[in-house]
GUFIBA-32039 format. One record per residue: residue in one letter; chain; x, y, z of N, C-alpha, C, CB in turn. Coordinates in steps of 0.02 Angstrom, whole numbers, plus 32768, in hexadecimal, padded with zeros to 4 digits. Atoms other than C-alpha are relative to their C-alpha. Glycine has a CB too. Layout:
BEGIN
  residu  chaine    nu    nv    nw   cau   cav   caw    cu    cv    cw   cbu   cbv   cbw
       A       A     X     Y     Z     X     Y     Z     X     Y     Z     X     Y     Z
...
***
This chain:
BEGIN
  residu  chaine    nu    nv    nw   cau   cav   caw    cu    cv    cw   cbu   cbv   cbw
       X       A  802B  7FC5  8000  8000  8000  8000  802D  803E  8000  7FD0  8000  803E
       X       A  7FE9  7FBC  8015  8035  80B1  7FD1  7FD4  802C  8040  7FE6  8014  7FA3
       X       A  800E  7FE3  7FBD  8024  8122  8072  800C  805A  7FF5  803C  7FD9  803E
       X       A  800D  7FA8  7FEC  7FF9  81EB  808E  8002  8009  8040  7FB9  8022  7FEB
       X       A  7FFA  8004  7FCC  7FE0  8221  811B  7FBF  8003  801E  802A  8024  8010
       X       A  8043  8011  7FF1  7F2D  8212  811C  7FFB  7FBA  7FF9  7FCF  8023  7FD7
       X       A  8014  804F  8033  7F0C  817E  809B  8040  7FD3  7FE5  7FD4  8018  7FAE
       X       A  7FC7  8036  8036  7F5E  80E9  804B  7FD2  8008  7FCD  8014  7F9E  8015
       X       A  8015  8019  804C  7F43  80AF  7F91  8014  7FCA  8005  801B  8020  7FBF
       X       A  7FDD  8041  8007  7F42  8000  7F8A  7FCC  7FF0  7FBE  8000  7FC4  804F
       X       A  801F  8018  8036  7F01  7F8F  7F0A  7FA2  7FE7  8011  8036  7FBE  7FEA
       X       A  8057  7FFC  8005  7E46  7F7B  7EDB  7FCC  7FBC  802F  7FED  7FF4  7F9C
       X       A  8011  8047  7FE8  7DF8  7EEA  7F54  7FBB  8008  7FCF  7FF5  7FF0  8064
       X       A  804E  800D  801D  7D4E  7E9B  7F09  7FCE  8018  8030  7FEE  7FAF  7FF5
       X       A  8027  7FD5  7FCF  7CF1  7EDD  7FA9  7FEC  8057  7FEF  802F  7FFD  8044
       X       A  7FF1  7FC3  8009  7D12  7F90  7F6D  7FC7  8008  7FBD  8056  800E  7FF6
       X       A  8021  8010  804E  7CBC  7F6E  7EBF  7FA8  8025  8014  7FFE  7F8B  7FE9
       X       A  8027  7FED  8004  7C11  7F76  7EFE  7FF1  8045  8009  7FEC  7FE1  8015
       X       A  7FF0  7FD9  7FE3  7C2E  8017  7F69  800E  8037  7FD0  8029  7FEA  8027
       X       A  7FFD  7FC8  8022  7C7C  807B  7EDE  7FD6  8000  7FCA  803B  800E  7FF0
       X       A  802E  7FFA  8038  7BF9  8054  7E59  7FC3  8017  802B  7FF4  7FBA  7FD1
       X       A  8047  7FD6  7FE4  7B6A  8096  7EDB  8016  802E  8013  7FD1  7FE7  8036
       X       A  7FE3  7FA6  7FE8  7BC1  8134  7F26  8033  8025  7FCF  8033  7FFF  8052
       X       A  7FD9  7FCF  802E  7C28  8167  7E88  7FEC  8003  7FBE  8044  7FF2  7FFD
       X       A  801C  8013  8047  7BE9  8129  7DE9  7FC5  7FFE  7FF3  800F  7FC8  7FEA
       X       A  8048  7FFB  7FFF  7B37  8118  7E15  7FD3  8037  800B  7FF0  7FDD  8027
       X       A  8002  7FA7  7FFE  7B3E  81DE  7E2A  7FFD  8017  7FC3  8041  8027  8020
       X       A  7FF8  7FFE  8033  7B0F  8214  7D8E  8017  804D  7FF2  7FCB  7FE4  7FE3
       X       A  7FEA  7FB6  800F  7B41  82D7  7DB7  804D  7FDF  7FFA  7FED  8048  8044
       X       A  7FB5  800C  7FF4  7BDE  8298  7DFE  802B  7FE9  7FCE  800A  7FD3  8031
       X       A  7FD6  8034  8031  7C0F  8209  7D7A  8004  8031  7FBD  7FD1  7FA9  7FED
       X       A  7FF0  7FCF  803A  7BEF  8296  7CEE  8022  802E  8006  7FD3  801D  7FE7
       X       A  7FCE  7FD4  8006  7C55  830B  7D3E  8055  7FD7  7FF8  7FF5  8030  8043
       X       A  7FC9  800C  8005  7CDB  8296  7D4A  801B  7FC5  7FDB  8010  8003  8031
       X       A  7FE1  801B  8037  7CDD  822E  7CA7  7FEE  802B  7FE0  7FF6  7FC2  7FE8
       X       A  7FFA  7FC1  8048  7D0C  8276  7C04  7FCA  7FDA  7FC8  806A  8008  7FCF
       X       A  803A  7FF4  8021  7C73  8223  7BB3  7FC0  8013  801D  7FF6  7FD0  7FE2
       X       A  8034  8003  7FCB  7BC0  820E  7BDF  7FFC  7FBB  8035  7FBD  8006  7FD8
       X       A  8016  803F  7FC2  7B7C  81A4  7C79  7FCE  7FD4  7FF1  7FE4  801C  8045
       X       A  8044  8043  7FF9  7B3D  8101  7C73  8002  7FDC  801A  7FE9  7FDA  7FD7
       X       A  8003  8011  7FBA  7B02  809E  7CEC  8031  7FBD  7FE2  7FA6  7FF3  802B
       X       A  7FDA  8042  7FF8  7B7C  7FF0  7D24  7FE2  7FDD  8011  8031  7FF7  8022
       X       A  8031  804F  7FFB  7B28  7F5C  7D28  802D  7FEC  8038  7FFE  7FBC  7FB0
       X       A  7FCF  8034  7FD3  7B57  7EEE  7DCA  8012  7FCE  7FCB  7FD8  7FD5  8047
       X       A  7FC9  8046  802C  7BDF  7E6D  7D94  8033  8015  7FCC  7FCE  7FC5  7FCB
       X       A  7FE5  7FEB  8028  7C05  7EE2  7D0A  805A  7FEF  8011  7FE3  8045  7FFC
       X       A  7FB7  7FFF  8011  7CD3  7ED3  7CE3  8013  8041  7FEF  8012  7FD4  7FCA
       X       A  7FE3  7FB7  8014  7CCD  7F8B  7CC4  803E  8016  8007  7FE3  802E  801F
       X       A  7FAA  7FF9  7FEE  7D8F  7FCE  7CC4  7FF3  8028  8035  803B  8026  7FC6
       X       A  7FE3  7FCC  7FC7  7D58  8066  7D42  7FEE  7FDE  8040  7FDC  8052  7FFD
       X       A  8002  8033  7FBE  7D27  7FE2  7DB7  8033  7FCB  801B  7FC9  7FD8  7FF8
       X       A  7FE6  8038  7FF4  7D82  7F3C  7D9C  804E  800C  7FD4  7FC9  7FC4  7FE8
       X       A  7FC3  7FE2  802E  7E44  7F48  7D7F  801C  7FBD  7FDA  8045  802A  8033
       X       A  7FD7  8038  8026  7E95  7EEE  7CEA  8042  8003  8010  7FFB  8003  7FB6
       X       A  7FC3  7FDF  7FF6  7F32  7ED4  7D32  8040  7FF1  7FCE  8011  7FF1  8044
       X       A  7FEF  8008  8035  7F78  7EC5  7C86  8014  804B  7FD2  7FCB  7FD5  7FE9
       X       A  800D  7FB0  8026  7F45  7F73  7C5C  804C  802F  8014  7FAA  8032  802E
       X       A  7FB3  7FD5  7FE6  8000  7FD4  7C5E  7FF7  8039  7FFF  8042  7FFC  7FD7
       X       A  8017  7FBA  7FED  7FAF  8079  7C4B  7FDE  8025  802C  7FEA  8011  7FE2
       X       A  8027  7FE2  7FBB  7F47  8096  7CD4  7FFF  7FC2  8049  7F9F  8012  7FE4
       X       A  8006  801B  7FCE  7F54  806E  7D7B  7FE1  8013  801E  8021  7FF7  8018
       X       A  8031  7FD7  7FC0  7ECA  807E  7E02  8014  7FDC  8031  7FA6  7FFF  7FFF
       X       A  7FFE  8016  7FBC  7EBE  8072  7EA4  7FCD  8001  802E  802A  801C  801B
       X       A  8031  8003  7FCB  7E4D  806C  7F2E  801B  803E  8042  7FFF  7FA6  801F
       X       A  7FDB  7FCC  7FD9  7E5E  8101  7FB1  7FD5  7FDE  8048  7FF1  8061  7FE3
       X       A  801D  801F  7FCA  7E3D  80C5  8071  8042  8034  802D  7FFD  7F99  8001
       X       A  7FE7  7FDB  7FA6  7E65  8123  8124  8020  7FCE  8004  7FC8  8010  804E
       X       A  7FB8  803B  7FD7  7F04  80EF  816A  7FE0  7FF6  8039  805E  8023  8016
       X       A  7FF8  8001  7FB9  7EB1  8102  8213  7FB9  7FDA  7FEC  800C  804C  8037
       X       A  8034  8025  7FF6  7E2E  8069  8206  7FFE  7FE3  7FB3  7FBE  8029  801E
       X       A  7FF7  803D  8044  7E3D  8023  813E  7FB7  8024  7FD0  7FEF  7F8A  8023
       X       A  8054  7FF7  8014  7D87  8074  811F  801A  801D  7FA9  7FC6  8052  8043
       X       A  7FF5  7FE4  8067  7D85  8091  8045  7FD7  803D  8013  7FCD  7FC0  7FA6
       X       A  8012  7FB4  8002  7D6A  8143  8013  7FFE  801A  7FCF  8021  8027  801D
       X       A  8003  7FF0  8064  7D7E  8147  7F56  8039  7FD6  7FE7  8014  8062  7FDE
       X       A  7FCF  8027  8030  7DEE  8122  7ECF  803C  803F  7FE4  7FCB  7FDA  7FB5
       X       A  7F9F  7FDE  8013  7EA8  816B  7E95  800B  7FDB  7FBD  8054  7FDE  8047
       X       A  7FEC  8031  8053  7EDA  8138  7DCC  8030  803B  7FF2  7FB1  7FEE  7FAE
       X       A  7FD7  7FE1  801B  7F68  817C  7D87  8001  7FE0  7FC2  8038  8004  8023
       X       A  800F  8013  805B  7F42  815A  7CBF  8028  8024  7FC0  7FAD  8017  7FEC
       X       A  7FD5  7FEE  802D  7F88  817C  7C1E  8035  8003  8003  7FFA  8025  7FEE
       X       A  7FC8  8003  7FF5  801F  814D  7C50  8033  7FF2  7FC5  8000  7FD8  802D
       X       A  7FD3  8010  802E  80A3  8168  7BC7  8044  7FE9  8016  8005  8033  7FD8
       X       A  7FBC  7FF4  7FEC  814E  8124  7BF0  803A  800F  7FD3  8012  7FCD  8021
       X       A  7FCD  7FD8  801B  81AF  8172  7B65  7FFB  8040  800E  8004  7FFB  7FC1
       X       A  7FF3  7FB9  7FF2  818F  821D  7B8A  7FE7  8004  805C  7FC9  8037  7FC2
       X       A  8004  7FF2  7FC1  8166  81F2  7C40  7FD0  802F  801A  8035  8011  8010
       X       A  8052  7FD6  7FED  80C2  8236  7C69  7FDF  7FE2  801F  7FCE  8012  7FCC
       X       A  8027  8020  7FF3  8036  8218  7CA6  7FBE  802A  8017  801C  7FD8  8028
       X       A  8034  7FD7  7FFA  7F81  824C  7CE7  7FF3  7FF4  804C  7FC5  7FF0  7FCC
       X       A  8022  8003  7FBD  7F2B  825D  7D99  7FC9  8001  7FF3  800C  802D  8030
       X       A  8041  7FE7  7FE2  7E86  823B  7DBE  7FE7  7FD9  8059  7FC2  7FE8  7FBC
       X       A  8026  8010  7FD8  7E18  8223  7E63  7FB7  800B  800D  801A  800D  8022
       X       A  8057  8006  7FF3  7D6C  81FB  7EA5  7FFC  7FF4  8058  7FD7  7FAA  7FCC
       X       A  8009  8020  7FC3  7D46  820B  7F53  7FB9  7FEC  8013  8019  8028  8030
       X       A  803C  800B  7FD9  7CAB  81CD  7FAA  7FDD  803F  8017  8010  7FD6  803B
       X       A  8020  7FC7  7FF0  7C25  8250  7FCB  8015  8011  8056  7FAB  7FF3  7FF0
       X       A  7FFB  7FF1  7FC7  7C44  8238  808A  804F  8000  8018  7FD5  7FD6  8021
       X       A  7FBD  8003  7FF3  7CFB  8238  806C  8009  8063  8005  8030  7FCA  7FB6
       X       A  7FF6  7FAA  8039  7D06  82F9  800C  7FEF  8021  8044  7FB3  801B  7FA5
       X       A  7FED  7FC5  7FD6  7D35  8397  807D  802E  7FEA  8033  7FC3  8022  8020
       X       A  7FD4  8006  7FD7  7DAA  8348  80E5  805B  7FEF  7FF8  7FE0  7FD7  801D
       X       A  7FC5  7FFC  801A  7E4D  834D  808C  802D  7FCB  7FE3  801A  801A  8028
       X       A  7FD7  8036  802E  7E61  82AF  8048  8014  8007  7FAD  7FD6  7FC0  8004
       X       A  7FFA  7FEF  8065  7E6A  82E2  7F88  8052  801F  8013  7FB1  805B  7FCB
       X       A  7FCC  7FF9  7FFC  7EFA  8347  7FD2  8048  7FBE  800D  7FF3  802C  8029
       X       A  7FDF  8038  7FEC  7F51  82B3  8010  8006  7FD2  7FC5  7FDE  7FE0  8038
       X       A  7FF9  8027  802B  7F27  8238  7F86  802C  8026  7FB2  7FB7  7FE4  7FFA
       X       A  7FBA  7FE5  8053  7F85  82B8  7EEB  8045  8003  8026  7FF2  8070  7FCE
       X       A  7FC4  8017  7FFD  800E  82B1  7F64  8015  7FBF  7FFD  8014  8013  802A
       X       A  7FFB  804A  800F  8017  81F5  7F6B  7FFE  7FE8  7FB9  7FCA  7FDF  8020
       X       A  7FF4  800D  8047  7FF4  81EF  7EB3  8054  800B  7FDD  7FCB  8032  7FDD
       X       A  7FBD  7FEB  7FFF  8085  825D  7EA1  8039  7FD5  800F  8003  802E  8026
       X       A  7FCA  8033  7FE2  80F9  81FE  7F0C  7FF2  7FCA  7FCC  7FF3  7FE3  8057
       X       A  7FEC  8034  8035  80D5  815D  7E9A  7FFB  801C  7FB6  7FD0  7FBE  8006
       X       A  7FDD  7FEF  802A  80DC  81B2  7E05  8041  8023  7FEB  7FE4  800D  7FF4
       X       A  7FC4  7FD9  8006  8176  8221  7E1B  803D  7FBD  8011  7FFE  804B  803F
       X       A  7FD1  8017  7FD4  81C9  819C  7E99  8019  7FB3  7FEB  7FE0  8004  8046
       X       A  8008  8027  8008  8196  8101  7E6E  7FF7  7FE2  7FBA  7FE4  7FFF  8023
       X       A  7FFC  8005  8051  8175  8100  7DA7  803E  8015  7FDD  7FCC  802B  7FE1
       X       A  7FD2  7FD7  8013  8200  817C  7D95  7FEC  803D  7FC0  8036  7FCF  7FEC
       X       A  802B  7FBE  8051  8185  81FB  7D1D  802D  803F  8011  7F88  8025  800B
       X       A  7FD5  7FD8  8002  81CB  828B  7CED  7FB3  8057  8017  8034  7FF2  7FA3
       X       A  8033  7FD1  7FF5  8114  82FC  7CF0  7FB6  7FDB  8017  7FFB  8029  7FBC
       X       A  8048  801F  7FEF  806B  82DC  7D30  7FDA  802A  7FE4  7FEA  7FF6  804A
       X       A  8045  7FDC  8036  7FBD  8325  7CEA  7FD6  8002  8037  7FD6  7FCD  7FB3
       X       A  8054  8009  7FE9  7F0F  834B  7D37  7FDF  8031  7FD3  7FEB  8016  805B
       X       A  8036  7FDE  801B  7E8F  838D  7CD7  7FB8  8000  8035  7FF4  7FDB  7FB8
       X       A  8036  7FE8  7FDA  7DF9  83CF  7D35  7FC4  801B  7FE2  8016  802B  8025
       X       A  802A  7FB3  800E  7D57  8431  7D2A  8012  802F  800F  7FCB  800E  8018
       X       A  7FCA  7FB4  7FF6  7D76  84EE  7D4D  7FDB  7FF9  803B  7FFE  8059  7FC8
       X       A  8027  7FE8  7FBD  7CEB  84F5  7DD1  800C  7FC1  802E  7FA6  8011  7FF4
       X       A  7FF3  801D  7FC9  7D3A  8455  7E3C  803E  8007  802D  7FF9  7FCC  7FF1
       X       A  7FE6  7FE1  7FD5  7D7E  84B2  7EB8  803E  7FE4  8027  7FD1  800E  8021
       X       A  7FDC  803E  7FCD  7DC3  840E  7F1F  8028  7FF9  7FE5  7FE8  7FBD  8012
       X       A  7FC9  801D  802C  7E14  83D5  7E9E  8049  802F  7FFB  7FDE  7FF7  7FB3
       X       A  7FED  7FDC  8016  7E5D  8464  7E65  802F  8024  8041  7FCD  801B  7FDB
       X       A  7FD0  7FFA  7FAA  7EA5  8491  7F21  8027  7FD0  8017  7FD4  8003  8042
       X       A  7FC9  8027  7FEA  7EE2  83EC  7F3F  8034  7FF1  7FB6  7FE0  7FB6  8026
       X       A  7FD6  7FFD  802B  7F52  83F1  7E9C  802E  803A  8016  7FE1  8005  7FC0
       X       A  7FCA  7FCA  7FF6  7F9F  849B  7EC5  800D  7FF9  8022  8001  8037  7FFF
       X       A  7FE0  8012  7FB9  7FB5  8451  7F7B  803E  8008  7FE9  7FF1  7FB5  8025
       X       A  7FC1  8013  8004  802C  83E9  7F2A  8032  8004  7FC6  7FFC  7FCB  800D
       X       A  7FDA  7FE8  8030  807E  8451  7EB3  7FF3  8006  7FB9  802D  7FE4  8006
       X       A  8008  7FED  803C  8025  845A  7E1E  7FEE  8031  7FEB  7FE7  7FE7  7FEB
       X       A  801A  7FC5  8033  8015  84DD  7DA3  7FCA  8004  7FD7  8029  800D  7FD5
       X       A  8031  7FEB  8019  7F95  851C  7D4D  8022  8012  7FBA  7FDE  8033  8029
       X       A  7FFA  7FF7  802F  7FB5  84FE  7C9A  7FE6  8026  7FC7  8002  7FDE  7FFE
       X       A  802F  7FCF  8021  7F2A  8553  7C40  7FBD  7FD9  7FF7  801D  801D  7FB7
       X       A  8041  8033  7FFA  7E74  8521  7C19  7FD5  7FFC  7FCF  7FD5  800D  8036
       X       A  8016  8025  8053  7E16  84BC  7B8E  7FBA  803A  801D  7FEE  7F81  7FED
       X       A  803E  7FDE  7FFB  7D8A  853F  7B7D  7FB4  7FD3  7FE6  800E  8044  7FD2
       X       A  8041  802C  800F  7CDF  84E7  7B6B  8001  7FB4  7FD4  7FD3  8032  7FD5
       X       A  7FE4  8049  8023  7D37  843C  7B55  7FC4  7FBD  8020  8068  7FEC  8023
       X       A  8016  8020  7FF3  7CC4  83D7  7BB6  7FB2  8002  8003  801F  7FF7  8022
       X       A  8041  7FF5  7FF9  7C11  83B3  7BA4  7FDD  7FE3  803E  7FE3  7FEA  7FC8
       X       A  8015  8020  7FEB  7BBC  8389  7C31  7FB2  8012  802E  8035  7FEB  8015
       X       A  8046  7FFB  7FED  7B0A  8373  7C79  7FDB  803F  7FDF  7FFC  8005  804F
       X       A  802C  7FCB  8041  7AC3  83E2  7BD0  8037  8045  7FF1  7F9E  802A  8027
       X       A  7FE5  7FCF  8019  7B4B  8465  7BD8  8048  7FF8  7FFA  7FEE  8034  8020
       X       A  7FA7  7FFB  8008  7C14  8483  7BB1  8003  8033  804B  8027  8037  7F9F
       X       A  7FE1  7FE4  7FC4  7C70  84B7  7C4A  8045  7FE7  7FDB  7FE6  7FE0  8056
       X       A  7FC8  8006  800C  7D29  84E1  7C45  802F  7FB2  8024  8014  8045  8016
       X       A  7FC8  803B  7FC6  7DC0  845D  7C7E  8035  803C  800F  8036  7FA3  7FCD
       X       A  7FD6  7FF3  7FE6  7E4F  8498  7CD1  8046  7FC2  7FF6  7FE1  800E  803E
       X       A  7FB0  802E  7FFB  7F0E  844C  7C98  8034  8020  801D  8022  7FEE  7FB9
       X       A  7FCE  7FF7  7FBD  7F83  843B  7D2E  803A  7FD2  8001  7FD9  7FF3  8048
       X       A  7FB1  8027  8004  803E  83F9  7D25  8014  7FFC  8034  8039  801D  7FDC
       X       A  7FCC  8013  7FD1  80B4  83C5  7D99  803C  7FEA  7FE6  7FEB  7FD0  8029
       X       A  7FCB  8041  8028  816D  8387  7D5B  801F  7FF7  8058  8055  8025  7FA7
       X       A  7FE1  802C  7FCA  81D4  8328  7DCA  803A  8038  8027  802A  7FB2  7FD9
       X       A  7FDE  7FB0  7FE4  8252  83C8  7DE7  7FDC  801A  802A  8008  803B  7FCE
       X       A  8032  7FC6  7FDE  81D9  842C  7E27  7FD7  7FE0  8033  7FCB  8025  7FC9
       X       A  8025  8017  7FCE  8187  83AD  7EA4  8014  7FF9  804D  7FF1  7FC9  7FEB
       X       A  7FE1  7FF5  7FAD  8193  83BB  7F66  7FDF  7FCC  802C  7FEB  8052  8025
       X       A  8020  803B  7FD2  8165  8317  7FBA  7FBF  8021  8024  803C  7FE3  803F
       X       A  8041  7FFF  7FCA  8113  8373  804A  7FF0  8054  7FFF  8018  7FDE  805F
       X       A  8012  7FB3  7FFE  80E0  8422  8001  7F9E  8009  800B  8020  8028  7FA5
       X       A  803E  7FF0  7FEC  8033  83FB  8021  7FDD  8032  8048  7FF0  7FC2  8002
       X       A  802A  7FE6  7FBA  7FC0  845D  80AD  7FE5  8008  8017  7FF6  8015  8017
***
């Protein structure tokens, strides 16, 4: 397990499965704000990739996010599009509705960080965002990201375009524990 100082990231148990397809995916504001198509519902059993991990898949890795202090799940951590010739890669997270305002998002892009900078050896990381998710967008600059510039009415979602927000990090410029 991959450790913050809130949360770990460990790997996906089958217990977790049901849990994040009713409190993350079964949200149809939520799941449209935070896939890049539209939402449709997951069948139980489904093999869906944002549920069940192929661990075959060399481009994306997820994870499962859980309190160090008791194991309790709290969302999900994927670091995707992982190129390893130019050493990249992407961030995303999902926390649990009863997870959000308590600073785990901060915690989990540093932990991402750490295994992508530390542990992959990448040279840059990515997040793309909405403009109006605030969380997000605070726990990235926690931990050192910039504010690249922003896809103007790149995303459609629930009937209208809203902006994204692209945020870098390279491995130079990262500070283990500049979060706060």
């Amino acid at each position: 397990m991959l450790r913050g100082g809130k949360v770990g990231l460990r790997a996906r148990h089958e217990d977790d499965i049901p849990v994040l397809r009713t409190e993350l995916y079964d949200d149809v504001v939520n799941a449209s704000r935070a896939e890049s198509g539209p939402w449709r519902p997951i069948t139980p059993g489904s093999k869906d990739p944002r549920l069940v991990v192929d661990d075959k898949e060399q481009g994306h890795v997820p994870f499962s996010v859980v309190e160090l202090d008791g194991g309790t799940l709290v969302g999900t951590a994927t670091l995707w599009g992982i190129d390893n010739h130019n050493r990249s890669a992407h961030i995303g997270l999902g926390l649990l509705p009863s997870a959000r305002g308590q600073s785990y998002g901060t915690d989990v892009v540093a932990v991402l960080c750490h295994y992508g900078f530390v542990v992959r050896g990448l040279q840059r990381l990515q997040i793309e965002t909405l403009a109006d998710n605030t969380a997000m967008l605070r726990s990235a600059e926690r931990n050192g990201f910039v504010r690249e510039g922003v896809l103007r009415s790149s995303a459609w979602v629930m009937g209208e375009f809203l902006d994204e927000v692209l945020l870098g990090l390279l491995a130079q410029d990262w500070k283990p524990d500049s979060k706060a």
